[in-house]
N, C-alpha and C positions, 0 to 999 in steps of 0.2 A: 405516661410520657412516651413510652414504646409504641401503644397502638397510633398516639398522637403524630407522630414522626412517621410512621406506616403509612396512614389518612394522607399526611404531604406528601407522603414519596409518591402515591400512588394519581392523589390528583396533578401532581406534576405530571408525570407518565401522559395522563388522561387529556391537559390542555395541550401537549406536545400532539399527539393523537388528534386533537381537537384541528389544531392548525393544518394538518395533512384533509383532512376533511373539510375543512374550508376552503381550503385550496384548489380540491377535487370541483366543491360546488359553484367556486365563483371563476374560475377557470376552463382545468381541465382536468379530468382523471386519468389520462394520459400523463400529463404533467406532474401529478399529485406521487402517481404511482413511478415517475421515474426518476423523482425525488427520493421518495421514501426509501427506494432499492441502493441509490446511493449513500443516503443517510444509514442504511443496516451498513454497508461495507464499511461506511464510518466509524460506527462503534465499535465494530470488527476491531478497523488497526487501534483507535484508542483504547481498547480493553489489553493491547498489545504493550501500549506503551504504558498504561496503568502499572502495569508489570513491573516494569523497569522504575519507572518512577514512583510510583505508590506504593509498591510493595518492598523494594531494592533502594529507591532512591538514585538511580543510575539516569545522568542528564544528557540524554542520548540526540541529539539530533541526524543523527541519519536514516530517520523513518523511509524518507522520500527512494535511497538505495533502495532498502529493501521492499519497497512496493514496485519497484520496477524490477529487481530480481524475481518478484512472483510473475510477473507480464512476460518476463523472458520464459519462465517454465513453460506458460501456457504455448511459446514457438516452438522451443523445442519437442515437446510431449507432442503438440496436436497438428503442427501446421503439416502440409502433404511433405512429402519428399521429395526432393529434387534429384530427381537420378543421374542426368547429364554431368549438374553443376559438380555431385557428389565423385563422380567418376573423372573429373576434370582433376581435382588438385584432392578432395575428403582423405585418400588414404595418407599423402604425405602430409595433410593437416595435423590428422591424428599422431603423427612421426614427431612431427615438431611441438605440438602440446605433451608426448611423452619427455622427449630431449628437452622440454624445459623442468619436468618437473626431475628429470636425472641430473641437471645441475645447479637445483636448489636444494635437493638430496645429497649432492657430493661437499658443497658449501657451508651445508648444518656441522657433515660428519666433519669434515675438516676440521671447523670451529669447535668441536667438540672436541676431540684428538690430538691437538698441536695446542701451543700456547706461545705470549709473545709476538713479539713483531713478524717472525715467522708467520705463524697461524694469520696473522690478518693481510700480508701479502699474500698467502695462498690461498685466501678466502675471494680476496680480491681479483686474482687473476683466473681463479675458476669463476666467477662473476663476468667477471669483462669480455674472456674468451668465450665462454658458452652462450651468453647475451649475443655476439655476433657470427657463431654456429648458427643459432635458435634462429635468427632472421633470415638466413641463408635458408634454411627451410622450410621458414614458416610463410616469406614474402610471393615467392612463387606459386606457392598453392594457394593461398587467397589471391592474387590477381586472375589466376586461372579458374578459378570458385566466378570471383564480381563480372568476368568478363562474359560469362555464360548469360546471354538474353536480359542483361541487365535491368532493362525497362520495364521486366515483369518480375525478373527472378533476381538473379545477381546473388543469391546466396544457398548454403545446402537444405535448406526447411529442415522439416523436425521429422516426428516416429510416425507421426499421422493416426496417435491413439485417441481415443476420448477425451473431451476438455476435462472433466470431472478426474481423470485421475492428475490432471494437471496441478491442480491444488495442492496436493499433498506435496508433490516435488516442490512447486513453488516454496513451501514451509519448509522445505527441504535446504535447499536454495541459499532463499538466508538467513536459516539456522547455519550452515556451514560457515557462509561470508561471515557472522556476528562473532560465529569460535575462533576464525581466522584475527579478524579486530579486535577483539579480546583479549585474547592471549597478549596483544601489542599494545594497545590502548585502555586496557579497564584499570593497569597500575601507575595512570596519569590521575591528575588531580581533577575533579568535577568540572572545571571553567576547558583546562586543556581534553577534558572527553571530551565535550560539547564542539568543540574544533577540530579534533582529529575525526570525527566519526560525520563530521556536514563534508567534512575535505575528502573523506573515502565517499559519500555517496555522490558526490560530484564527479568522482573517478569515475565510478560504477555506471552512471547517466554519461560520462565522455565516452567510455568503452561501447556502450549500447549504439550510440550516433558513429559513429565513427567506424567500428564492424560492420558492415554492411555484408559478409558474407556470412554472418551470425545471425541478422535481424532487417536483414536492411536499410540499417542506422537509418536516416533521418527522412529515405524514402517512405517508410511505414511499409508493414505489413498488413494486409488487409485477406480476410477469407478465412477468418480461422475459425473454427467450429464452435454451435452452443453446445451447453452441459446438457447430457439426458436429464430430463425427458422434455427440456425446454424446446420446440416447432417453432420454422421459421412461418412470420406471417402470411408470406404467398403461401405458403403450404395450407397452412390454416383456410387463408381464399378458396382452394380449390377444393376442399374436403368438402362431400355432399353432406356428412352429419354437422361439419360446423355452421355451413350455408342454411341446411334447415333448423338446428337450432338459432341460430340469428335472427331469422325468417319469422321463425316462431313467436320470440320475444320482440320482436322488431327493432331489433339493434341494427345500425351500421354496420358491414363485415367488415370495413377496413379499420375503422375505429375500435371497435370489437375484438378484433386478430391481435391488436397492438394491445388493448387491456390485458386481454387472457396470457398472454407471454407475460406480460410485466409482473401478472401474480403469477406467474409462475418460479420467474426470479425470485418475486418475494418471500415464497413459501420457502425453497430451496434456502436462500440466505438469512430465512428468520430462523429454521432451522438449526444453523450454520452456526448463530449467534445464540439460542439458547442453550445447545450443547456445549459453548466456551464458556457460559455466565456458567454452568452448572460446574463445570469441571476448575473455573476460574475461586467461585463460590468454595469450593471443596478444597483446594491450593490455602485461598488465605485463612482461613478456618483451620489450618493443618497444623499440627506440631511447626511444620516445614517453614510454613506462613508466618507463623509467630517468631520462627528463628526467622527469619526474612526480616521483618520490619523491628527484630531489635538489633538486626548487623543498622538497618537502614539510621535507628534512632540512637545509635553510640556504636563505630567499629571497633573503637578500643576495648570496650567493655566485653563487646562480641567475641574478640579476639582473645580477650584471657579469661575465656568461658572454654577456651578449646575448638572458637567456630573459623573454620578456614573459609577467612573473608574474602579473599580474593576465589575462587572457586565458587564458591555460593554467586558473588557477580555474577563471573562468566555463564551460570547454569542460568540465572533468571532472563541474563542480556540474550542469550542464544531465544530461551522457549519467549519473549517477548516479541521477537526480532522473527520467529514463524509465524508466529500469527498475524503479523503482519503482511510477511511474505505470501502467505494462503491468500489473505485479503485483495492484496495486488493482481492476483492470481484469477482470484474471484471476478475483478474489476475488467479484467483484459479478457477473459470470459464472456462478460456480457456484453463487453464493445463489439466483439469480434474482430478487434485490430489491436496492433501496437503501435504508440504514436508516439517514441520517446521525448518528442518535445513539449508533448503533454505534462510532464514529471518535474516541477518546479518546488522550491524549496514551501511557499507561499502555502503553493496545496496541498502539498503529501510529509510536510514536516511542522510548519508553524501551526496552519489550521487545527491538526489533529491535537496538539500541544496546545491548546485554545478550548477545544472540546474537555480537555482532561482536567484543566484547571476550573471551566465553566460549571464542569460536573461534578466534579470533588476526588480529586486525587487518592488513591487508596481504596475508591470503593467502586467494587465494580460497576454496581447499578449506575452510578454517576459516570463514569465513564460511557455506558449505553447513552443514557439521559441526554449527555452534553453532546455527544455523536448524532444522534438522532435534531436534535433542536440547532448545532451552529451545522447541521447538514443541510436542515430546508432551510434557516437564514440564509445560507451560501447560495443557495440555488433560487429561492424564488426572491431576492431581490434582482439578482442576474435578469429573471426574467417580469416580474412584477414594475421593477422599477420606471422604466420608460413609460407605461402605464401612470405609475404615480407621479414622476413626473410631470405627466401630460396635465394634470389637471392641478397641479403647483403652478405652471405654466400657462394656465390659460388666459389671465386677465393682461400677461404678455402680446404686446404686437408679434406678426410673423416677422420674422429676420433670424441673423446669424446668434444672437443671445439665445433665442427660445431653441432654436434648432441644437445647439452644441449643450448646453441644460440637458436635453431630452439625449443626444446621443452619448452622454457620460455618466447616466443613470446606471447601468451595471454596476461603474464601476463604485455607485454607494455605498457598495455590498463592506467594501474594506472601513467606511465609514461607521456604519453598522453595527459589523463587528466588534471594533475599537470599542464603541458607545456600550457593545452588552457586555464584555469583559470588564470595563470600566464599573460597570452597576454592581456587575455579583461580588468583584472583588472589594466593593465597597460595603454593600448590605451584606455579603456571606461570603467571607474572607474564605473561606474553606471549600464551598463551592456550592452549589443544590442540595447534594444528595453528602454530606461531610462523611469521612470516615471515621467508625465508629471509635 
């Protein structure tokens, strides 16, 4: 029965593999491969969110924050520095990000140390008045930050280090943010997590657009560096060993230049994603793992075993809530930009929540599985479609019917979707790959 269930798991694997190859051949390998690099970031966050829900049970929807907390790392760590903008207002920034966090500090002690009506009038009026300290200081130095060159700059860039160690901060990021929401929201009830945690990464996503001397909100940042040892394509053009290798095999160098980057992504973030399954692998398998999924399968029971339930949350939401972060990180890496209007609930929350049901909740390999397979759904209808509709279409007259058919074929993708979520939860309630 074991090796039987192995045999499926692995020709599942193998047809998912199949379709990226088909893709390559009846398309483009361009395509194929810029699919696929998206599909690994994929199972990235859902092995992220597997975490939380598969192994914890925690009904988190603020994936989409934390993918865009890892986007913000990769600004800070890598983009150049702005010296000007930096010497404009930077030092009294820094002034006023201390002064707030001295009177959320003075606010706790308070509330800690006094009691009664007292205590929450004085909690309140260090609140109120430092809240309009804080803007006194903090407003002036971002006007004198956005007003520097606006058009290209407008804000203070980052350390200007390698994207590669951007990652890790990014997991850094929002692992911090998830400890912060935790602490506040994981001793709400599952329906009210699900709401407090989409409302914080909405916050998260208005603070991005909106900062422009942080990220250049809604202008985008664009020029931010790849991860070693990934070469940009013109470089690649100009290299006499890549030109003669090209030459040799008789590849296209521009076509060529863009393959060779794109496995190079691949290699990097396949990488990326076996060393999480390993390390993920070795978590649920753990003592740890098994206290995890029997808080998940009865807290009460959990709880008069001695296991401090709320703690154990917080630990799994935080390490679920990095690897997502890194993900994001990863994602904003290979763009080379930040585009926060890019970061919609759709993509970087329900999707991956779609992936993790598709693939079977609890288990990691499904989690990859369903990442990898609702990745190239997502993508090669986007781009397939108008294609297939063309030839749905063709026994159509030209006019406005066949024309608006063919330009709303992208959007089949949400149709799609619907229909393969609809199928697994009907044949395999549990998902592809079920937990064991």
């Amino acid at each position: 029965m074991v090796g039987h269930l192995k045999n499926r798991n692995v020709l599942m694997f193998a047809g998912v593999g199949l379709l990226f190859v088909l893709t390559g051949v009846l398309q483009s390998w361009n395509l194929s491969l810029q699919i696929l690099n998206i599909g690994i970031l994929s199972a990235i966050m859902a092995l992220g969110v597997n975490m939380q829900w598969g192994y914890a049970g925690l009904f988190s929807t603020g994936i989409m924050g934390s993918v865009a907390l890892g986007g913000l790392a990769v600004v800070v760590v890598s983009a150049q520095p702005v010296p000007e903008a930096w010497a404009a207002g930077g030092p009294r920034l820094l002034l006023s990000l201390a002064f707030g966090l001295a009177v959320i500090a003075a606010a706790v002690t308070a509330y800690r140390r006094m009691s009664g009506r007292v205590r929450n009038w004085t909690v309140a009026a260090i609140l109120v008045a430092g809240f309009f300290a804080y803007r006194a200081i903090y407003d002036p130095a971002v006007t004198a930050i956005e007003a520097f060159n606006p058009a290209i700059y407008g804000n203070i860039g980052g350390f200007g280090l390698p994207s590669l160690l951007s990652w890790p901060v990014g997991a850094l990021f929002a692992g911090v943010a998830a400890w912060a929401i935790g602490k506040v929201a994981l001793g709400l009830r599952s329906d009210y997590l699900a709401i407090a945690t989409l409302g914080i990464a909405e916050i998260v996503l208005a603070v991005m657009k909106n900062e422009d001397w942080l990220s250049r909100g809604v202008k985008n940042l664009i020029g931010l560096p790849r991860p070693w040892p990934v070469p940009y394509e013109v470089d690649l053009q100009k290299s006499p060993e890549f030109i003669g290798w090209a030459q040799n095999w008789g590849f296209d160098l521009i076509t060529s230049s863009t393959i060779f980057v794109k496995l190079l992504y691949m290699l990097i973030f396949g990488i990326v994603l076996l060393a999480l399954i390993w390390i993920s692998e070795r978590m649920l398998n753990s003592p740890w793992g098994r206290m995890m999924r029997a808080i998940r399968d009865n807290e009460v029971s959990a709880s008069a075993m001695g296991k401090n339930v709320t703690a154990r949350h917080l630990q799994i939401f935080i390490i679920g809530s990095a690897v997502v972060g890194m993900a994001g990180a990863m994602l904003t890496s290979m763009e080379g930009q930040l585009t926060p209007g890019n970061y919609s609930p759709l993509r970087f929350t329900f999707l991956i929540w779609v992936m993790v049901i598709v693939g079977g909740s609890g288990n990691n390999w499904g989690a990859v599985l369903g990442g990898l397979l609702l990745g190239w759904l997502w993508l090669i209808v986007e781009n397939a479609g108008p294609v297939f509709m063309g030839y749905v279409t063709m026994p159509l007259p030209a006019g406005a019917l066949k024309a608006h058919l063919i330009d709303a074929a992208p959007h089949l993708r949400l149709v799609t979707l619907g229909a393969v979520l609809l199928l697994v939860l009907r044949f395999s309630p549990k998902g592809l790959i079920p937990e064991k």
